[in-house]
Residue frames as qw, qx, qy, qz and C-alpha x, y, z in Angstrom:
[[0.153, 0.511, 0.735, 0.419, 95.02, 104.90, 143.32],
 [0.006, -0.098, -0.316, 0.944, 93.31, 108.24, 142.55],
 [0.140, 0.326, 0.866, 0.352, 89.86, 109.05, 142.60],
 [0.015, -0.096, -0.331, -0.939, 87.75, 111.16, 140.72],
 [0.163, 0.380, 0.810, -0.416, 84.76, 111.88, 142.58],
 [0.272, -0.359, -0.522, -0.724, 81.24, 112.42, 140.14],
 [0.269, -0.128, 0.307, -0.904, 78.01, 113.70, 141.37],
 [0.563, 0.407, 0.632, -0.342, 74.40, 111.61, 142.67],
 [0.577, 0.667, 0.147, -0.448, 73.39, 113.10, 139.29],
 [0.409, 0.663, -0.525, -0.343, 75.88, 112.76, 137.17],
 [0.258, -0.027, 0.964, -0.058, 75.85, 108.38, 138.44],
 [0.619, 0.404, 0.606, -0.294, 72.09, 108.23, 137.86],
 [0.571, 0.689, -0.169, -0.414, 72.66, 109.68, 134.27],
 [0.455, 0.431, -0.667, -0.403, 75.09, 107.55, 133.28],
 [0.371, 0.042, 0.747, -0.550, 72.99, 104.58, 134.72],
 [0.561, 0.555, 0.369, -0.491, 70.11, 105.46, 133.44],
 [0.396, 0.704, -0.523, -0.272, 72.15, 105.59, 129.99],
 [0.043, 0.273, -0.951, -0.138, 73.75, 101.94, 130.31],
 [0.357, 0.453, 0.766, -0.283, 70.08, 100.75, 130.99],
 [0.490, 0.637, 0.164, -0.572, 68.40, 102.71, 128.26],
 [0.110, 0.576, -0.773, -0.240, 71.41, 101.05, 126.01],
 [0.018, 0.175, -0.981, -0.079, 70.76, 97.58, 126.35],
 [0.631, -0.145, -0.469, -0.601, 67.68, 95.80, 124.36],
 [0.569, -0.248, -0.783, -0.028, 67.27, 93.45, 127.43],
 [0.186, -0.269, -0.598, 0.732, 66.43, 95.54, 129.51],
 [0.214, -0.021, -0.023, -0.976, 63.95, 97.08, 127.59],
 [0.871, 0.014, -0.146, -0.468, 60.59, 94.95, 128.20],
 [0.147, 0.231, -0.950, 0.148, 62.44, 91.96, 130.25],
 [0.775, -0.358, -0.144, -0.501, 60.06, 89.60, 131.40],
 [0.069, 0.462, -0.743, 0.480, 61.47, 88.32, 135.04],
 [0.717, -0.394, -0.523, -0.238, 59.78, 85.28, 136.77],
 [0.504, 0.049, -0.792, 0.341, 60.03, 84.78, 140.57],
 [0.285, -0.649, -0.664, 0.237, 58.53, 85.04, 144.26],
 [0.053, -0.686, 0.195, -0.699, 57.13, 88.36, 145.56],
 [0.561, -0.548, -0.510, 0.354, 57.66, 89.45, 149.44],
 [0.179, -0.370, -0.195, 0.891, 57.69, 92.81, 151.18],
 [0.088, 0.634, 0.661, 0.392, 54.42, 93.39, 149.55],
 [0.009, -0.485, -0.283, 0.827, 53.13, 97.09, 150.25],
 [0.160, 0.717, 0.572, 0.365, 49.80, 98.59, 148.70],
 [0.237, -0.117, -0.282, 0.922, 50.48, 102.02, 148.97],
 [0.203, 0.831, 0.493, -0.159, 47.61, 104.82, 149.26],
 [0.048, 0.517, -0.372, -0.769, 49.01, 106.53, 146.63],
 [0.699, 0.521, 0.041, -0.488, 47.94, 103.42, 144.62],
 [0.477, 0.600, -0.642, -0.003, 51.44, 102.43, 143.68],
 [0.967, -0.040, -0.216, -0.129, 53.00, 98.80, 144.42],
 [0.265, -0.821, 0.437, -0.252, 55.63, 98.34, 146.39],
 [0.992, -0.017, 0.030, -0.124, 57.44, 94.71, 146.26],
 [0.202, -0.588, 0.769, 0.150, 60.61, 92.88, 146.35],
 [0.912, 0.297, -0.229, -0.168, 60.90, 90.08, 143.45],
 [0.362, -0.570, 0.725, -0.140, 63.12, 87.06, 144.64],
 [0.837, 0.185, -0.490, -0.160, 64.54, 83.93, 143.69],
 [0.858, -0.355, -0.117, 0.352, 67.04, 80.88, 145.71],
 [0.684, -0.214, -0.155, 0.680, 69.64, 83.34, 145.36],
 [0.198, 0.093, 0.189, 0.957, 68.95, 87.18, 144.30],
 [0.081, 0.841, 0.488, -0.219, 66.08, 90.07, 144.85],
 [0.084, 0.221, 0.168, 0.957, 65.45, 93.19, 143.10],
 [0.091, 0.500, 0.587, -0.630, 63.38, 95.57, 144.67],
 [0.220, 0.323, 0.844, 0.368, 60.11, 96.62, 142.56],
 [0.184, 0.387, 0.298, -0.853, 57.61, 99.50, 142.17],
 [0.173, 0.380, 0.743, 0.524, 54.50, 99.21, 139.91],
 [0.186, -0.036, 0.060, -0.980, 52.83, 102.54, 139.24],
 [0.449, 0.328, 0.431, -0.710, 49.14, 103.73, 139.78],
 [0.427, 0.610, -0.371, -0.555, 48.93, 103.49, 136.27],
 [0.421, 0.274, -0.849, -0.163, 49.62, 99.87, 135.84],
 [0.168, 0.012, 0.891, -0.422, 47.91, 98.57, 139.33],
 [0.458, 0.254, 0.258, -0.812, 44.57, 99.71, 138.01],
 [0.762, 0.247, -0.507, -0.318, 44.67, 96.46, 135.14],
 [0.072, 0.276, -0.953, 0.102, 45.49, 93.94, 137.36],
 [0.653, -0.105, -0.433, -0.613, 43.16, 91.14, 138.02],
 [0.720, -0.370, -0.456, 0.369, 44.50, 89.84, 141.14],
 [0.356, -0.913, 0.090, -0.177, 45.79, 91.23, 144.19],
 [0.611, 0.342, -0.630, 0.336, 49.37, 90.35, 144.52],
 [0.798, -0.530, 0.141, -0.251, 50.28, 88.98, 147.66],
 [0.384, -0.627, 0.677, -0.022, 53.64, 87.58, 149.86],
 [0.491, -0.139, 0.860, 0.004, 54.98, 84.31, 148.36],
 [0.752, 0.530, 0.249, -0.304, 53.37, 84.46, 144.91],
 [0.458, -0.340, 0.436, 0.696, 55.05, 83.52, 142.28],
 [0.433, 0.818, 0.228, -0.303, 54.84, 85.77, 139.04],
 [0.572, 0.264, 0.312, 0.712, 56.31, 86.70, 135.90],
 [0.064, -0.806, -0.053, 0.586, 56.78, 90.63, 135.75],
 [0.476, 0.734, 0.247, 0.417, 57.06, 93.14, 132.59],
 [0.203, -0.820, -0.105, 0.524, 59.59, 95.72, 133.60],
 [0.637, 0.544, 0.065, 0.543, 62.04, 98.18, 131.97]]
C-alpha cells in the first residue's frame, strides 16, 4: 500500500469541513458526567464529558462561562450545547 502524506493543515480543513457538513453536529445537545474539571484564569472551561463507555474532551469559552448559573464540578451530570 502507498501513502500519500497531507499536511496538519490540510487534515484540520478537511475535518473541520466533514463537521461543518453534517446538521448533527451543528447544535447537538450531549448528556453525560463531567471530570477533569479545570477553571482556567483565562476564564475558559476546561472538561472531559463521559459516559459507561466513551469521553470527549470539552472547552467552554469565556464567552459562554459568564451565563452560567452554577459552577460545574467533577461527577455532575449535564446536558451540553456544542457544535
Amino acid at each position: 500500500m502507498e501513502y500519500n502524506p497531507i499536511t496538519v493543515t490540510d487534515l484540520n480543513k478537511y475535518i473541520k469541513n466533514k463537521i461543518d457538513g453534517d446538521e448533527m453536529l451543528n447544535n447537538v445537545l450531549v448528556k453525560g458526567e463531567i471530570s477533569n474539571f479545570k477553571n482556567h484564569y483565562t476564564g475558559h472551561m476546561y472538561f472531559t464529558l463521559k459516559d459507561e463507555n466513551s469521553l470527549i474532551k470539552c472547552v467552554m469559552f469565556k464567552s459562554y462561562t459568564t451565563h452560567l448559573s452554577f459552577m460545574p464540578k467533577d461527577g455532575m451530570k449535564v446536558m451540553v450545547l456544542g457544535s
